[in-house]
C-alpha angles and dihedrals in degrees: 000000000000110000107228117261111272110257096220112111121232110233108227107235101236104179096046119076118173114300086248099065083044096053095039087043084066100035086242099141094041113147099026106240135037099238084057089051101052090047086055086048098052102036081053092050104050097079087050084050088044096048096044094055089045087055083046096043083047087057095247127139132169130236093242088050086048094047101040083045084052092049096043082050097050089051086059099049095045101038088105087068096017089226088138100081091104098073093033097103127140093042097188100067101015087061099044078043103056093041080072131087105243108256095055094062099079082057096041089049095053092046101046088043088051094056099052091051093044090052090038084061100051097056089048093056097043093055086054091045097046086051090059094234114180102258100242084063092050091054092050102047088051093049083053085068105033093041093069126073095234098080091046093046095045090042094057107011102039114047081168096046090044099046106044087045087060111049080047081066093048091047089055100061098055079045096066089042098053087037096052117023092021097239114170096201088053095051087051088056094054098041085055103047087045082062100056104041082059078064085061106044141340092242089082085075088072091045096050085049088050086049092050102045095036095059099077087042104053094035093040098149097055095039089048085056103041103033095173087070097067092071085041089057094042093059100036087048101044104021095084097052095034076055091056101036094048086035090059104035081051089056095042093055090048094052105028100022097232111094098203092030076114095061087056102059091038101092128031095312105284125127120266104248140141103250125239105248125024091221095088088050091044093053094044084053093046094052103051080051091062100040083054105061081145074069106044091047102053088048086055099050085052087060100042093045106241098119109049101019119200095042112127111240086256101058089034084060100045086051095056082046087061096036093061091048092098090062087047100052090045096054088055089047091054088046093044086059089247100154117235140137132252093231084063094060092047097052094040082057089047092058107040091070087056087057092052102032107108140239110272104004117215113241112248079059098050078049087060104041091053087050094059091041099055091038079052096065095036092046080050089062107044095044113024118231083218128031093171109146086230084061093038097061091037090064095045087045098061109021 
């Protein structure tokens, strides 16, 4: 005898489409195999490796790669009595660093840089290819990021700058996946890249903020509909790196006695304060705004519509709002004293439209996207995204 059909319903999971669509949404399987992806990686990051030993072999050497080399120095010296662990941030290259003879750390350095840009690269071309973008745009749009002098200085100047850049862009991958589709695994990935781009540089505190207060806002309508996930998506997305900031600053006080003498020795040797105006911060955001129109545009086609149609005005407002956070948080980060360049910040701005722009992209829209990435590299050269004195004499070095 048949039993009679349960009269519970089954509740549709809305949010969360086949593991496949959420991988190939991020470019997260492109190319196919591992063994693929870490020849892409590779093959993107020798003329990084090249470059960086032809500014070596010039004589030239940057104050980030002289300060991270003095602290890693002053590790070595200090680890007896362990007094050092001021000037141990960021703990993830000082200590590898200072492991080294000497004269191994500029190569180690350039090596290390290269391969963060070169795997930088690679998930940024695999999110244009899986969204099936025509391949003129993705020239362009990867033109917009090689054409600038950023990518090149942080890659072989900056082993901070570079690799915190990048596990912010790997972050950023099992972000869209927990924000959107509401994927757990995806959200642990964040959190803990979020982690360990705070053991390459303090600036990852403002990214992890950006990360936080942006999810409601770029995922408005599920989290509209399920409001207890907001706190659930708080603590997966800044626990692990709220862990490793108050970990370390716990271990710094005990050996050193000074809890943020860490903050102190982070950046380029000034002392960690809130300055005294915001003006300075407020120009610094603005005009990372301005170098980025790749940016601008893609938050204009959220609230037109045109990227993400369907959405009602109010949801598509809440979405550009989220997408600007970022600006936001930065500009609080330059205020709050937290040292980072402003190269950071533009190529941060370079990467987040390859995360929102859509499969299969109509034309007038493709038409749109390689304007602003040809007006980005031009925009670059007539006004410099850095006028630092440090980039300035590393372009006449070695130009």
């Amino acid at each position: 005898m048949a039993s009679a059909p349960s009269a519970t319903p089954v509740r549709a999971r809305t949010w969360s489409p086949g593991r496949s669509r959420q991988w190939a949404w991020t470019g997260a399987d492109w190319p196919s195999t591992a063994v693929r992806r870490w020849a892409l990686r590779l093959a993107l990051a020798l003329p990084f490796v090249l470059f960086a030993y032809w500014v070596l072999h010039l004589g030239y050497t940057s104050n980030p790669r002289a300060l991270l080399e003095q602290h890693a120095a002053a590790v070595r010296a200090g680890w007896h009595d362990l007094s050092a662990a001021r000037v141990a941030y960021p703990p993830l290259l000082t200590g590898p660093l200072a492991v080294l003879p000497a004269g191994w750390r500029p190569a180690a350095q350039s090596i290390v840089g290269a391969l963060a840009a070169g795997t930088l690269l690679s998930v940024y071309l695999a999110r244009l290819v899986v969204a099936q973008l025509p391949i003129t745009l993705i020239v362009l749009l990867c033109a917009a990021l090689l054409c600038n002098t950023s990518l090149w200085y942080l890659g072989t100047q900056d082993l901070s700058g570079i690799t915190s850049l990048l596990f912010l862009t790997l972050a950023l991958g099992g972000f869209l996946r927990f924000a959107a589709f509401a994927e757990t695994e995806g959200g642990f990935q964040a959190g803990l890249f979020l982690a360990v781009a705070f053991g390459c540089g303090s600036i990852a505190l403002a990214y992890a903020l950006s990360l936080v207060i942006g999810a409601p806002l770029l995922a408005v309508r599920r989290f509209r509909a399920e409001p207890a996930a907001i706190l659930a998506t708080a603590l997966v997305l800044g626990f692990p790196i709220a862990a490793a900031a108050l970990g370390w600053t716990f271990t710094v006080w005990r050996l050193a006695g000074h809890p943020f003498a860490w903050l102190s020795n982070s950046g380029n040797g000034t002392p960690f304060h809130v300055r005294s105006g915001s003006s300075v911060a407020l120009r610094d955001a603005a005009a990372s705004v301005l170098h980025a129109p790749l940016y601008l545009l893609v938050a204009a086609c959220i609230l037109t519509g045109a990227i993400g149609t369907g959405h009602r005005l109010f949801v598509r407002a809440m979405i550009t709002l989220g997408f600007f956070v970022p600006i936001i948080v930065l500009f609080l980060g330059d205020w709050l004293g937290f040292i980072y360049s402003p190269m950071t910040s533009f190529l941060l701005l370079t990467l987040l439209p390859a995360a929102t722009i859509p499969a299969r992209p109509s034309r007038p829209l493709c038409l749109l996207l390689g304007t602003a990435a040809v007006l980005q590299p031009i925009i670059a050269i007539v006004w410099p995204v850095a006028g630092a004195a440090t980039v300035d004499n590393w372009i006449r070095a070695i130009f």
